[in-house]
N, C-alpha and C positions, 0 to 999 in steps of 0.2 A: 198241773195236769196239762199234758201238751198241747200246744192249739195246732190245727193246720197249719197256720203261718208257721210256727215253731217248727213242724217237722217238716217240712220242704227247707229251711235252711240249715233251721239250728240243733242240733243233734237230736234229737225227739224233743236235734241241730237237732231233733241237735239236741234237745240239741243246743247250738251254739247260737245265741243273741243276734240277731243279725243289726248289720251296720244301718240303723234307720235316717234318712234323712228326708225333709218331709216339704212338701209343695201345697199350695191353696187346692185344693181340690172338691170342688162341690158335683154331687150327685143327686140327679133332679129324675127321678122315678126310673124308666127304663133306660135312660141314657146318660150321658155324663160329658160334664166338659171340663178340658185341663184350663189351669188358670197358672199360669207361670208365676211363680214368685222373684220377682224381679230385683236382678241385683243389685246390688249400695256401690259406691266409688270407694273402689276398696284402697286403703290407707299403701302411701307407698312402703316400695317392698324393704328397702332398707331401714324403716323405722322398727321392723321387728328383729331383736337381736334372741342372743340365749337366753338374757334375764327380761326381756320385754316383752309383750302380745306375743302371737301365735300363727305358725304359718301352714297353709292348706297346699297339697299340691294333687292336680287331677293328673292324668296317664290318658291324653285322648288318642295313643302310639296307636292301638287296633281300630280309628279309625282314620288314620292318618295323617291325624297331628299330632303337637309335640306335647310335653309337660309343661302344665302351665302352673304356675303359683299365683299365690294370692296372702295375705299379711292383712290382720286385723291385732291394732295395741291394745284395744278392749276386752277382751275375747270373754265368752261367756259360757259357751255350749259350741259343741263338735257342727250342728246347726246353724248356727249362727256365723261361725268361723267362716262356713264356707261359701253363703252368703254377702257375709260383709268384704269377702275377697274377692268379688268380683262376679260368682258363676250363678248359674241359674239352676230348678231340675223340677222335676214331674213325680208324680205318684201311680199310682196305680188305684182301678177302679175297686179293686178288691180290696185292698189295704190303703186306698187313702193316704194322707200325710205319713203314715207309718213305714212306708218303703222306698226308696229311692228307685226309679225308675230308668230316668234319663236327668243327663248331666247336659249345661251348655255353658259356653263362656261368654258373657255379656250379652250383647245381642245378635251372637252367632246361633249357627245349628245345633242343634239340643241331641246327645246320640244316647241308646241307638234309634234310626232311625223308625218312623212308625210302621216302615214294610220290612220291616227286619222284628220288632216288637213292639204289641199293640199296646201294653202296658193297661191290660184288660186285671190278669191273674199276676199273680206274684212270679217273675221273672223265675227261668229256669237255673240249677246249682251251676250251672256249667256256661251261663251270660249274664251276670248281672254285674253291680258297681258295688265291688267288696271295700269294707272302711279301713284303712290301719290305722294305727297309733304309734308315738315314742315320747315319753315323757322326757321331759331335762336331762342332758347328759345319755341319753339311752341313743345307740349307735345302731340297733335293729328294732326293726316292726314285729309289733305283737298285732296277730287280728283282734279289733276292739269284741269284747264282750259284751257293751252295751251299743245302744242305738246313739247317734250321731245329736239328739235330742237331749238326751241322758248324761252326754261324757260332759263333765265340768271342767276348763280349760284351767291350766295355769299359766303363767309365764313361762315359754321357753318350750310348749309346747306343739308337736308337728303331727298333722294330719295326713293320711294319702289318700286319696280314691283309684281303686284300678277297674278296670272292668275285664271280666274272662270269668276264673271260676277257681273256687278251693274246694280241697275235701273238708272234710268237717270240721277237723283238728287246725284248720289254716296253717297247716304247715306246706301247702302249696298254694299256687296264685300270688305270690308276695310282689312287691313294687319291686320294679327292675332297676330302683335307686335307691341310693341310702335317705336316712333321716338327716344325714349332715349335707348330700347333697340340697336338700330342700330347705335345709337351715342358710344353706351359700356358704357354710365352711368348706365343699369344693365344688369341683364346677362339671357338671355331668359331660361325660366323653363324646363329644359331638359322632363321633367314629363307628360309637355301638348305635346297631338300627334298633328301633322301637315296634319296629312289625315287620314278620319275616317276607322270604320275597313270596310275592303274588303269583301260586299254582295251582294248579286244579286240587281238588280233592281228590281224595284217594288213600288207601289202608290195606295194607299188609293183609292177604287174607293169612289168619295163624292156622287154621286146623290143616291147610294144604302142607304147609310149611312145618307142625308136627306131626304129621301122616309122613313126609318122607326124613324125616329126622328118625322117627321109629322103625321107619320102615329100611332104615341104615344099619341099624343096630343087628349084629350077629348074635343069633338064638336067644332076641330080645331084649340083648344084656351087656353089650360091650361093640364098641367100633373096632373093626379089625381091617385096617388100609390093606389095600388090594396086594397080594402077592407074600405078605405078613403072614403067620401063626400066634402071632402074642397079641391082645390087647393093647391101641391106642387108648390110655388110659388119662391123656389128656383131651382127645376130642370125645371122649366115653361121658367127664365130666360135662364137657357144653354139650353135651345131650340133654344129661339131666337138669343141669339150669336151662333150659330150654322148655323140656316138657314139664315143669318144675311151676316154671313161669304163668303157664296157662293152667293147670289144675295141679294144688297140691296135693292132692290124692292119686295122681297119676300111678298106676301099676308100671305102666312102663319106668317111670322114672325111679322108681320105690326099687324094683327089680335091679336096673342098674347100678342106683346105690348100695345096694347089698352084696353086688357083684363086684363092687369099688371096697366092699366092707369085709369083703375077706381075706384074712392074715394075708397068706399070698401073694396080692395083687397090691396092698397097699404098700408091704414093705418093697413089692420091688418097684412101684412109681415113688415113694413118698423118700423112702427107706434104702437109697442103692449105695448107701457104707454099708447098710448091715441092719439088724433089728434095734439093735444099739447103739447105732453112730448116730452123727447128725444128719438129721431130716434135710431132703430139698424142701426150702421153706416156700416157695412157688406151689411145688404138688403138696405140703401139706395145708396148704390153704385154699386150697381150688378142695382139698375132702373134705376139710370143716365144713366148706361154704354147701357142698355136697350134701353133709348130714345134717345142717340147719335148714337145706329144705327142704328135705325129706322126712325130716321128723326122728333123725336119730340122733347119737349122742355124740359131739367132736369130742369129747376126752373120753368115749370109750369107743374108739372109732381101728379096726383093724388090730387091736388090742394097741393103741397105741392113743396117750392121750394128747390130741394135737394140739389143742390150743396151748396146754403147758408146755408143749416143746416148745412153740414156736416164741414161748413168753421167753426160756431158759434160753434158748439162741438166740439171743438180741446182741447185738453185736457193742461193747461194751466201750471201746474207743476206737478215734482214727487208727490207722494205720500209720505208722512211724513213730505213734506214742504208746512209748513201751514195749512191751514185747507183743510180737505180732500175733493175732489170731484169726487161725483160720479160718479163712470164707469171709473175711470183715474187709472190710473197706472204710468205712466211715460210719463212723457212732448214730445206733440206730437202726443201722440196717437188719432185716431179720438176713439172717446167715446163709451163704449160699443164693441169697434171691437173684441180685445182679439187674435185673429190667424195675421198672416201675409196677409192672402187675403184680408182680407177687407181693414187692410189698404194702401195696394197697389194700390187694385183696385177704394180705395178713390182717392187718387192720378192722376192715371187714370185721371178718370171722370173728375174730376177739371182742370188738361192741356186742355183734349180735351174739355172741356165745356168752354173755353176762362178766364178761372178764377185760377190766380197764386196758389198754396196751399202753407199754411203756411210754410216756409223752417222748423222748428222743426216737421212738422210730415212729410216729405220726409227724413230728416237728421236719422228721426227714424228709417226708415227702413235698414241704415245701418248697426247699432248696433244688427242687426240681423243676419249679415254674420258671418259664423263659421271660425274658422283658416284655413279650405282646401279652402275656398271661398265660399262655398254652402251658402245657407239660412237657416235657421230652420224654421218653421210654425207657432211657437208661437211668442208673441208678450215677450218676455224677454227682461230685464235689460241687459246691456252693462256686460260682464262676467259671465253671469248666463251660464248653461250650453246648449251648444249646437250642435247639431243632425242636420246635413242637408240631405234636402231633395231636389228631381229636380224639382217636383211641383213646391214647394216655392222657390226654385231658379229663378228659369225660369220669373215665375209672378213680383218676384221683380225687378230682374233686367231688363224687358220690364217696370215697374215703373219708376226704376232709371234714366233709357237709356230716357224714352221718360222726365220726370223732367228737365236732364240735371244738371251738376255741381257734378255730382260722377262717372267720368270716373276711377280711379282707383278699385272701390267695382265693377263696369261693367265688367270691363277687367277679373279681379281675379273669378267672378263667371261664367266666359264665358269660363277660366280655365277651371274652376272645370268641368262643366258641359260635354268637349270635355273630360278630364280626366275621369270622370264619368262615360262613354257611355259605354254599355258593348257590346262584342269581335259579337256580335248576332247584333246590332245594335240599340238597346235598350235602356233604363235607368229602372233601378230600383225605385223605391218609394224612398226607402232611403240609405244614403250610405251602411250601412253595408251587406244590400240582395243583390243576385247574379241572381235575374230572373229579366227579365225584367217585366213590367208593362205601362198597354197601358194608360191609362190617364198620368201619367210621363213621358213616352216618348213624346206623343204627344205635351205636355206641354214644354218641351227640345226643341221638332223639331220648334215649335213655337218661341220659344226666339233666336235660336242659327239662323233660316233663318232670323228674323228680324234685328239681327247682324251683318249679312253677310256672316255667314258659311254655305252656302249652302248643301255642300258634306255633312257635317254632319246632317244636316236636312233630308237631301234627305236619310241616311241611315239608320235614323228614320224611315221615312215613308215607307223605303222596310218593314223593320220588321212588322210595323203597318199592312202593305197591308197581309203578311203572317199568319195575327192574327184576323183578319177579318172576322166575323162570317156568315154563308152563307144569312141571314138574313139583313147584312147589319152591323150590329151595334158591341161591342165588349165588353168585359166582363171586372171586376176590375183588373182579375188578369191574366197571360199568359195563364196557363190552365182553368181559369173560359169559362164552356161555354153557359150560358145564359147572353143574352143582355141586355145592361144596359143602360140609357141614359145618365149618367154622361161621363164616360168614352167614351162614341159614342159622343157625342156634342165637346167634346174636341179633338178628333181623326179626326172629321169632321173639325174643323178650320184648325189644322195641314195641313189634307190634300190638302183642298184645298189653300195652301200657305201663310195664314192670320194669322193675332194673335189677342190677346183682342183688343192691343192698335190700329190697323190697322183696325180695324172691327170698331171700335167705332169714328175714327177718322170724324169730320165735312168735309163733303162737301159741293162745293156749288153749289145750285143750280142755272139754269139760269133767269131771271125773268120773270113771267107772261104775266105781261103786259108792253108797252109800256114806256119806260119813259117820266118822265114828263119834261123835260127839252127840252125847244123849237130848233129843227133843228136849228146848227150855220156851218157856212161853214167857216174854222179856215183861217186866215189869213196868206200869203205867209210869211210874215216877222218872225213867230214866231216857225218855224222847225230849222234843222240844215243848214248848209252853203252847197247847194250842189254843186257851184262849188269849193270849196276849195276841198272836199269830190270826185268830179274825180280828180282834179288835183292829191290828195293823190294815186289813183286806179289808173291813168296812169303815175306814175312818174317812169324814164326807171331804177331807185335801185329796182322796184318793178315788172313791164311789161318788161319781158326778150326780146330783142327788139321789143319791141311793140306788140307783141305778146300772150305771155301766160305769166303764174306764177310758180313759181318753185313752188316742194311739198318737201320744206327745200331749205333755200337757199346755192344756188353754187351747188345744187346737178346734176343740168343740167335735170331733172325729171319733164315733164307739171303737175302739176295739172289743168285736165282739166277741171273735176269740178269745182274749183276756176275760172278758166278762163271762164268758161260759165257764171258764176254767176257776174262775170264784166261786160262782155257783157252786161247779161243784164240791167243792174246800166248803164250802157250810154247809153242805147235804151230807156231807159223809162225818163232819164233826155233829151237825144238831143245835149251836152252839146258838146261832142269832137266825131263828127260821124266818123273824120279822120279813129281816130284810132278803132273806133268800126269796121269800115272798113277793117282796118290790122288785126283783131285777126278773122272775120268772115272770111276773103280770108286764111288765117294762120290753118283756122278749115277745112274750104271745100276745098281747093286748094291745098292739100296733104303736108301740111307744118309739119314739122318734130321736137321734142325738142331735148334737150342736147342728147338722150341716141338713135336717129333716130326712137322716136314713134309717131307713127300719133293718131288722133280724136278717129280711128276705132280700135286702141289698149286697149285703152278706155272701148267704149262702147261692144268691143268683138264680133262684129257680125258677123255673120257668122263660130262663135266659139260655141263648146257646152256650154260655159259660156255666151252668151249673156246677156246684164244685162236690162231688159224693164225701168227703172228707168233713167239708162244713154242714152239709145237710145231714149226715149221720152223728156229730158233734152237738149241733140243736135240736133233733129227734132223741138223743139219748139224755140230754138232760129233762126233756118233757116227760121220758120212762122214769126218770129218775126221780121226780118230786109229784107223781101219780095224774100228769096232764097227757094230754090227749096228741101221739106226734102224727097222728093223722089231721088235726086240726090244729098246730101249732103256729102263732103267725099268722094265721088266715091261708093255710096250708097244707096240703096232704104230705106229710116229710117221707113218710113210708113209700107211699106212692112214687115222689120222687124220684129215691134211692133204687128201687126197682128201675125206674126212666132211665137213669144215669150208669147201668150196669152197660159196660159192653160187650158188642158182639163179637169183635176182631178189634187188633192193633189197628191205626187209621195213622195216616200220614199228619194229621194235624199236630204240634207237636205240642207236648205235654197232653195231649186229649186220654187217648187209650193206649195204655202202654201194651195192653193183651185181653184177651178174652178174661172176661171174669172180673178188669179192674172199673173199679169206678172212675167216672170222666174226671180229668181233672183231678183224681187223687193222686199226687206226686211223690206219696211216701207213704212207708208202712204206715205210720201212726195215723193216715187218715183213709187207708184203708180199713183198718182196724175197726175207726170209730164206726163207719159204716156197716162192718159187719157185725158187731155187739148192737146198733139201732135195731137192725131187721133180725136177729134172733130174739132181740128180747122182745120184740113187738109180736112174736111168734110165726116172722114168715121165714122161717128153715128153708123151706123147696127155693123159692123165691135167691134166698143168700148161697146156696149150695154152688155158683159158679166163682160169685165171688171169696168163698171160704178157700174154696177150691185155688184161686189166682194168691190166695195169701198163704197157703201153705206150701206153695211151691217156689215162696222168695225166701225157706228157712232153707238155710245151708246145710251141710253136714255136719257142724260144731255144733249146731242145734239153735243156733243162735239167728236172727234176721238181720238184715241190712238196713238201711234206712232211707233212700233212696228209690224209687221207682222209676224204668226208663232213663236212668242215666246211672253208669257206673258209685259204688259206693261200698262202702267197710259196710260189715258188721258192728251194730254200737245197742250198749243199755237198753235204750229207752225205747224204740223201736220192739227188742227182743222182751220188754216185760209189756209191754201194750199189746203186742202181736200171742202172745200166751196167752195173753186177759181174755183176748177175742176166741182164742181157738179152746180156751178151758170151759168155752159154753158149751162144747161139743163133747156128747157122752160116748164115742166109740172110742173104743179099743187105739187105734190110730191116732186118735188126734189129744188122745190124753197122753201118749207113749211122745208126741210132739211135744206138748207141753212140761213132761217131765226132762226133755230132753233142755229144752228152753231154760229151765232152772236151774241146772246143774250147769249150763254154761255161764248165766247170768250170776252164780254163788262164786264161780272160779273169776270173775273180775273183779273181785272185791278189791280193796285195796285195806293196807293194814291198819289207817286209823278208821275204819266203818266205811269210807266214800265210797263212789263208785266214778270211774272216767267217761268225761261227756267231752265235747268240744270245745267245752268254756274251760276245760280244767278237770279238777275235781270236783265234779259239781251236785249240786244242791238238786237241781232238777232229777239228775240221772238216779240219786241217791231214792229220792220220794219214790221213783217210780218204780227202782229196783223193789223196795222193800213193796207197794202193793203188788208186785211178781213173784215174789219169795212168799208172801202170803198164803197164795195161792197153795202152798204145802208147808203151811206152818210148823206144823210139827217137825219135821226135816230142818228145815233153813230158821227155827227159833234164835239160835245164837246169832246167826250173821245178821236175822233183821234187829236184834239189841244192837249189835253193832251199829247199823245202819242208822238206826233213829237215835243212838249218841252222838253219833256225826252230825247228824240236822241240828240236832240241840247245840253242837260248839260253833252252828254257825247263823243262830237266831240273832238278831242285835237288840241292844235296849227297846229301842219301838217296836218290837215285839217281830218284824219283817226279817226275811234273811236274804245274803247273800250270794250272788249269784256261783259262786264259786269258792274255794279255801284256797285263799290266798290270792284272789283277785281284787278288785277295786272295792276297795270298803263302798259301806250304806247297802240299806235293801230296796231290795227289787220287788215288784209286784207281781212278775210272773213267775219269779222263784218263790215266791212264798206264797204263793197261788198253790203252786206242785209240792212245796215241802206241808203245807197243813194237811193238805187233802192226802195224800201220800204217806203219811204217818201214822196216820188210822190203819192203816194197812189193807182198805175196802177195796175190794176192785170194783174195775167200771162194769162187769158185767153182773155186779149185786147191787150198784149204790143204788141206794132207797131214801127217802127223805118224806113223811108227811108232811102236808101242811094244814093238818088240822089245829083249828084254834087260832089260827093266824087273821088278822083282818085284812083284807084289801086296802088301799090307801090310793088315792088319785093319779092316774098318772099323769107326768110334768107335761106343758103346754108341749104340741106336737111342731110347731113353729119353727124354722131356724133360727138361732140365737146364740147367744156368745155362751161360751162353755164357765160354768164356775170358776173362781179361781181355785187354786191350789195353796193352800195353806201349810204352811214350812213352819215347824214350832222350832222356835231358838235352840241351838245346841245339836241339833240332829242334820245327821249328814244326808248331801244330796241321794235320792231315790233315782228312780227309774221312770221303764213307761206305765201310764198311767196317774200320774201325779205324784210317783216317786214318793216324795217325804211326808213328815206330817207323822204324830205320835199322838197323845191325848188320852183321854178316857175310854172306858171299854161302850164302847157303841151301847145305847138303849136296847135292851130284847124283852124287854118282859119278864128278866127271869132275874135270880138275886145272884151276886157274883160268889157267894157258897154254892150257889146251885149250882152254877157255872165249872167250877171248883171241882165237885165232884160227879159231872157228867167229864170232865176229861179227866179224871181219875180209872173212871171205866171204861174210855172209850177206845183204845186201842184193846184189851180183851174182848169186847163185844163187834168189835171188829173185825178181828181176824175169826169171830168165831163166825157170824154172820158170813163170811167170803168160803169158810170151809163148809157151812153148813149147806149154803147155795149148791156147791160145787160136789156134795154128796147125794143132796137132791137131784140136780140134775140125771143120778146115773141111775136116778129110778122113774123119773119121769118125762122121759126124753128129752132132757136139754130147754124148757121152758124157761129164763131165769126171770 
């Protein structure tokens, strides 16, 4: 069950585990002071080889120093590495040792700075210190899935720190070096800058810029250059990747491509032998790219299927070998292309049209990089001579990158390209000019954001925004000043954060109509073992006396978000109410962790940092086990959350993203919690702004983001949280919302039961989908059997599971926090728990004190946060392990019946849950 923490990074990121690494941090009532954790004499560098210790490297480039490494031959934890190598860091007031804040080296400046981040709340997605990894022999960075605490080192193992920001998937923000650079197998290019040049801020405004791209367009449908009667059917195209870029839904662009999609027009751009010759494989690949992002079909495209031409014209050998064929040049090439776009953008089309391309014409586009790394534009022979350009840079290597299998020609033109950028913030057309040029840059800003160098992108787009003609659109050259469409369509992706290959990318849609697959209400026996699974969540190497969860173990630090999200995982199974009892009196009855922080340290209430996400999170588990969230903690939570509702967006950042959101809630899933607290506590009028700010971040797929105030996907966990909230709501509208929600969330299945989170396939996204699909049992019965088969093939002997299929073996505590509770199929807006019959038990001294240790049974693999490992017997409850036995026998039936029963109630008694 998601915590705040979780959904601000990790995909309800996350979500995705965030990179923890943790500092002394003590918090002494209303205030708090950093205690720097002070670095060791870290071992020299050359005593770490590929079979010996382990080497860290930080990225201080965005603040204007270099990469520094650091080498420990001991190494133990991801934590430890990168202390023992030398650097320092900070936490945060809100998460404690649990989050990496700021980074320093020795006894230098710690960044970022404190007037740039107060390291109060958990760092925003888009500036914080993201962790990589590459184990032994591994030549690319995976973003870790676990906390820096958590990762167990082996020999030969490489660390990075960077700081800027990913999407959820980390497949941006990546280290601007390799894992072999940091190992010293080579030696980083003193030449590539580390931080672009220093320019103002500034951004493309996009809707100026498609208001006259649209407003180019003749009878809304087609560019027709002045003096002409035929369609420009290739600047008709960068129209539609244009208006394509900024809303896929676009009418304009939808209309264009249908005007591109008939017979007519495509045979005579695509098709000028004949319906029957060979295709120009340039314009057949500017229409694929056309109908992938518009949402139509490239191989039924003009009655012509283009991806398979463009597969069957691939040009089969050099020229001179054998007999000659037509339009060929050299093996690979798609036929007819002759420049480097077409066949890139063949390329393209082919990944994102689900259809492999031939590896001899991606391998081609190799042999097109120059010695600095750039590309040239022409389609040349391996040695012929070559001129790069950032155009053709750019386009190829978003080819290469999205292809995959030429991570070294990526790296070298991602080089050149930072190399390249002139001191204005610019690129030039080609290397040898010194102005810059808006379609090249644009085209730059476009590849190096899809990268993950954002700063550089971003200092693209100042200069763009400063070139911007008042009309909207932008000229070919720096001082051209009449509007051009080429140039403005390509300036328009840029802007708005997108590139070919992201614009043309398949989504999915959610289905229409009903399935046909007859309601099955899936059988108890075929999920995971959920008493093994509390036993795992209450064993005391993991429940600091029974009570909470460390955030790193031995740090003596509650995560109290983990400990809420246990909670809830025994309230919805039933299984051990003892101790659900000890962690509820431990929340409300002012129980104290290692460091003497209570609940309300937490949530911050009554602090200008109030967090609506954390206080709606601890107000719902007091609904949830029949206590009182007006008095929970020694606090009104309700009252609160009313407090924390805003009036307006506010410049403060992370505060108010808009009217209606809660302060400080940085993502759906902790808007969410907020809004399930205040309807089930019965203040409806009260939540009506804030339901109102959460329905209007569901997209048109029907699906939600994840993300609040800063750009973000659509993902799982987010869209079955954000459902859970809006299915308390009995009108017409907001159930027509939540059916929609479902039917998005059923279409991301994936075919072994999983569902896609940012860690992978993950455990998290999985639990949550299936208490979302719940929510219409009867409908979605098959896919949640599915769903809760998958949690079962990824429970492990000590009963905990793993954070993902196919990730780092051992279990996690907050994946199996999400898969127990989550399996039940209960949602948060019915979970109920008595605790009748249960006895009170003392709570532990309030005093700061050293935290338990963490008990590791022989034979079991390293855990996570929390205390990670540790297996043993099924925790004491009171109850006989038959009894046990057969309440999770029925407890996924009474489950899902409970969650529908709610949800039928609701539509008779106005939304009470």
């Amino acid at each position: 069950m998601g915590t705040e923490q979780q959904a601000k990074r990790t995909s309800g990121t996350r979500r995705r585990f965030l990179s923890f690494v943790t500092a002394s941090l003590l918090t002494l009532g209303a205030g708090a002071a950093f205690l720097t954790v002070p670095s060791a004499s870290a071992d020299p560098i050359g005593q770490c080889t590929a079979t010996n210790g382990a080497v860290v490297a930080v990225d201080f480039g965005p603040f204007g120093g270099a990469v520094e490494r650091g080498c420990d031959t001991t190494p133990t934890t991801g934590y430890e590495l990168l202390h023992a190598a030398g650097f320092t860091t900070e936490g945060t007031v809100h998460d404690g040792d649990a989050f990496v804040c700021r980074i320093g080296k020795g006894s230098g400046a710690r960044h970022p700075a404190p007037d740039k981040e107060d390291c109060v709340l958990t760092p925003q997605a888009t500036a914080y210190w993201s962790y990589w990894i590459a184990s032994p022999g591994q030549r690319k960075w995976t973003y870790s899935p676990l906390g820096a605490m958590e990762r167990t080192l082996k020999p030969g193992d490489v660390d990075a720190w960077v700081f800027g920001g990913t999407d959820i998937g980390g497949t941006k923000g990546r280290p601007g070096f390799t894992p072999d650079d940091v190992r010293g197998l080579s030696t980083p290019d003193p030449t590539v800058p580390t931080a672009p040049p220093g320019v103002p801020a500034g951004s493309v405004d996009v809707p100026a810029a498609t208001r006259w791209i649209a407003g180019s367009l003749t009878d809304g449908e087609r560019v027709v250059d002045e003096g002409a009667t035929t369609a420009n059917h290739f600047l008709t195209t960068e129209a539609v990747f244009a208006l394509a870029a900024t809303d896929r839904t676009s009418p304009v662009a939808r209309k264009a491509a249908a005007f591109l999609a008939a017979p007519a027009q495509t045979d005579a751009y695509a098709y000028p032998s004949g319906k029957d010759g060979i295709p120009d494989a340039t314009a057949a690949a500017r229409l694929a790219l056309v109908a992938e992002a518009t949402g139509l079909d490239p191989r039924a495209f003009g009655g012509h299927d283009l991806l398979g031409d463009l597969v069957t014209y691939v040009c089969p050998r050099d020229i001179g070998d054998g007999e000659t064929v037509d339009g060929c040049y050299t093996k690979g090439d798609f036929r007819t292309a002759g420049y480097a776009d077409g066949q890139a953008m063949a390329v393209i089309a082919l990944v994102n049209g689900g259809v492999a391309p031939p590896a001899h014409a991606v391998s081609r586009l190799t042999a097109l990089q120059c010695e600095d790394g750039g590309f040239t534009s022409i389609l040349i022979r391996s040695g012929g001579a070559c001129q790069s350009e950032a155009s053709a840079t750019a386009l190829t290597t978003l080819a290469l990158a999205r292809a995959g299998g030429h991570e070294d020609a990526v790296q070298r033109a991602r080089a050149h390209l930072k190399r390249s950028q002139l001191p204005t913030g610019a690129w030039p057309a080609a290397a040898y000019e010194t102005t810059g040029n808006p379609a090249a840059t644009a085209w730059a800003a476009q590849a190096l954001r899809a990268l993950g160098d954002e700063t550089f992108a971003d200092a693209g787009a100042s200069w763009l925004s400063r070139h911007q003609l008042p009309a909207g659109g932008f000229g070919f050259a720096e001082d051209d000043t009449d509007t051009r469409l080429f140039p403005t369509a390509t300036a328009a992706i840029a802007g708005a954060g997108s590139d070919l290959v992201a614009l043309a990318t398949k989504r999915t849609d959610p289905p229409t109509t009903p399935p046909t697959t007859p309601p099955v209400t899936p059988p108890a026996g075929d999920g995971p073992d959920l008493k093994k699974g509390v036993a795992y969540l209450t064993h005391p190497g993991r429940l600091v006396q029974g009570r909470y969860y460390e955030a790193g173990a031995g740090t003596g630090h509650a995560d109290y978000g983990m400990t809420i999200d246990g909670a809830y995982s025994l309230a919805a199974t039933g299984m051990d109410n003892a101790t659900l009892r000890n962690i509820v009196d431990f929340l409300d009855k002012g129980g104290k962790d290692g460091k003497g922080r209570g609940i309300q340290d937490w949530t911050r209430v009554g602090t200008a940092y109030a967090g609506g996400g954390s206080i709606g999170k601890a107000a719902l588990l007091a609904e949830a086990v029949g206590r009182d969230p007006r008095d929970f903690g020694g606090r009104d939570l309700i009252a609160a959350l009313a407090k924390s509702t805003c009036a307006a967006k506010t410049s403060t950042r992370q505060e108010c993203a808009g009217k209606g959101n809660y302060t400080y809630a940085t993502s759906v899933f902790s808007q969410s919690l907020g809004v399930i607290a205040q309807i089930r506590a019965g203040e409806t009028a009260a939540a009506a702004e804030p339901v109102g700010y959460l329905k209007s971040l569901q997209t048109p797929s029907g699906a939600w983001v994840s993300l609040i105030g800063e750009p973000s996907a659509a993902e799982v966990d987010s869209t079955a949280m954000a459902a859970m909230a809006v299915d308390l709501l009995p009108d017409a509208a907001s159930q027509a919302a939540v059916d929609k929600a479902l039917a998005w969330l059923a279409a991301q299945q994936k075919e072994d039961g999983g569902f896609p989170g940012a860690s992978g396939n993950s455990v998290n996204s999985a639990a949550l989908a299936i208490q979302g699909l719940s929510l219409d049992a009867p409908r979605y019965g098959a896919r949640i059997a599915r769903a809760r088969a998958f949690l079962a093939s990824q429970q492990n002997a000590d009963g905990g599971f793993t954070i993902a299929k196919g990730g780092q073996p051992g279990s996690d505590v907050r994946a199996s926090a999400q898969a127990v509770g989550g399996a039940t199929g209960v949602s948060f807006g019915a979970l109920a728990r008595s605790l009748d019959g249960t006895t009170p038990q003392p709570l532990p001294g309030s005093r700061v004190t050293a935290s338990a240790p963490v008990i590791v049974t022989p034979g079991e693999a390293a855990g996570s946060a929390g205390g990670g490992t540790g297996g043993g017997d099924l925790a004491s409850t009171g109850v006989q392990v038959t009894g046990l036995a057969a309440m999770a026998a029925a407890l996924v039936l009474t489950g899902w019946a409970v969650t529908r029963a709610a949800r039928r109630r609701r539509g008779t008694t106005g939304g009470r849950a």
